[in-house]
VMD Tcl script that draws the C-alpha trace (Angstrom):
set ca {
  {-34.77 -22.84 -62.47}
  {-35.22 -26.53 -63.41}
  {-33.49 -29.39 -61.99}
  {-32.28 -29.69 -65.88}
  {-31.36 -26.20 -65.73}
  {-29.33 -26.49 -63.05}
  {-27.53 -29.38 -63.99}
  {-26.71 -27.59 -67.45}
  {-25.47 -24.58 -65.56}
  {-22.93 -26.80 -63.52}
  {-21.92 -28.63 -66.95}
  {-21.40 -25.51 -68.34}
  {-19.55 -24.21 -65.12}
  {-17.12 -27.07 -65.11}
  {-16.35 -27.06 -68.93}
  {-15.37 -23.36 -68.60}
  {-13.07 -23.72 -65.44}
  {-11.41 -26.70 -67.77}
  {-12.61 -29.57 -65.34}
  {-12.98 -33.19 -66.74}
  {-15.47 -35.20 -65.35}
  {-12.91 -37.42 -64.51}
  {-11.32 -34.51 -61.77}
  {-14.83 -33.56 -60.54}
  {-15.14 -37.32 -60.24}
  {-11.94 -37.03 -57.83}
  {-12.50 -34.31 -55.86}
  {-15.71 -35.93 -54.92}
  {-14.81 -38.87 -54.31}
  {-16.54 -40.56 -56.40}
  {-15.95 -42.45 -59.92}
  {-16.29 -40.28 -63.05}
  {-19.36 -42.59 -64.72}
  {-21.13 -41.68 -60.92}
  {-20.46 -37.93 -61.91}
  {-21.00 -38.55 -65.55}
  {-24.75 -39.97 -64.13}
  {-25.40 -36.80 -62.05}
  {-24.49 -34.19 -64.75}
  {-26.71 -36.04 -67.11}
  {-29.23 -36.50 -64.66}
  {-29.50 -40.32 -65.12}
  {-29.02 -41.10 -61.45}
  {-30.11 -38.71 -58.39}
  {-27.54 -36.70 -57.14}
  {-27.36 -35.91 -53.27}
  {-27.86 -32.42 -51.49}
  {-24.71 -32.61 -49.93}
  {-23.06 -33.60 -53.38}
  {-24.82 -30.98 -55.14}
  {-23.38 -28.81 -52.45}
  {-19.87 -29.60 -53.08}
  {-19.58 -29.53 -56.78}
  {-21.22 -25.81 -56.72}
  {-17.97 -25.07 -53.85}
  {-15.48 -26.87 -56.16}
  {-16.40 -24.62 -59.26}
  {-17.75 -21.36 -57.04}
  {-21.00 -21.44 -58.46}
  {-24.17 -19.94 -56.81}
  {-27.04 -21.61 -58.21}
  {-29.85 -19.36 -56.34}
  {-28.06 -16.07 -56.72}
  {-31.21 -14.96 -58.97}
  {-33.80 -16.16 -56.10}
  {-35.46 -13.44 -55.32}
  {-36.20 -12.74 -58.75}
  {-37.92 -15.97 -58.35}
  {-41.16 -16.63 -57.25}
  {-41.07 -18.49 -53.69}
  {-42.81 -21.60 -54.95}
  {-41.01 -22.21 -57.60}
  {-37.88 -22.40 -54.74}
  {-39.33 -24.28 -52.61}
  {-40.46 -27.21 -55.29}
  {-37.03 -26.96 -56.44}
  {-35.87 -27.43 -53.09}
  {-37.89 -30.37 -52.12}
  {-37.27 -32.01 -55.57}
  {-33.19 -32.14 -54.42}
  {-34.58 -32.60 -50.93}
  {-35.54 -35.64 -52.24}
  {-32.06 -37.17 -53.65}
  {-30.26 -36.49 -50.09}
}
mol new
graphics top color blue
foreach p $ca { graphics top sphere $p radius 0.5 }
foreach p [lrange $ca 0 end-1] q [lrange $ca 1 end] { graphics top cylinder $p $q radius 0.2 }
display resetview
């Protein structure tokens, strides 16, 4: 799973629990153009923020894991390792 993936599969996650950006954007703490920037991918979202958002809408990201190959999680790993 891609960074791009993932950030589609938490788009789509939040659309279908009926979240605005705008709420996500509260719950976080955060303004809704910050979240806006995330879920687009224009600005680099934190590990700890990523974190949250898949608590708020119950979403395991790496449920399919070990049907991945280990170095594809680990370079998706230290690619969000990187916006903490």
């Amino acid at each position: 799973m891609t960074v791009t993936e993932i950030l589609e599969k938490i788009k789509n996650a939040r659309k279908a629990q009926g979240f605005t950006q705008a709420e996500m954007a509260q719950k976080l703490a955060i303004t809704q153009t910050q979240y806006s920037n995330y879920e687009s991918g224009r600005s680099e979202i934190t590990l700890r923020k990523l974190l949250k958002i898949t608590e708020i809408l119950d979403l395991e990201l790496f449920a399919s894991r070990p049907f991945m190959e280990d170095q594809d999680f680990e370079t998706i790993l230290k690619t969000l390792g990187k916006y903490r």
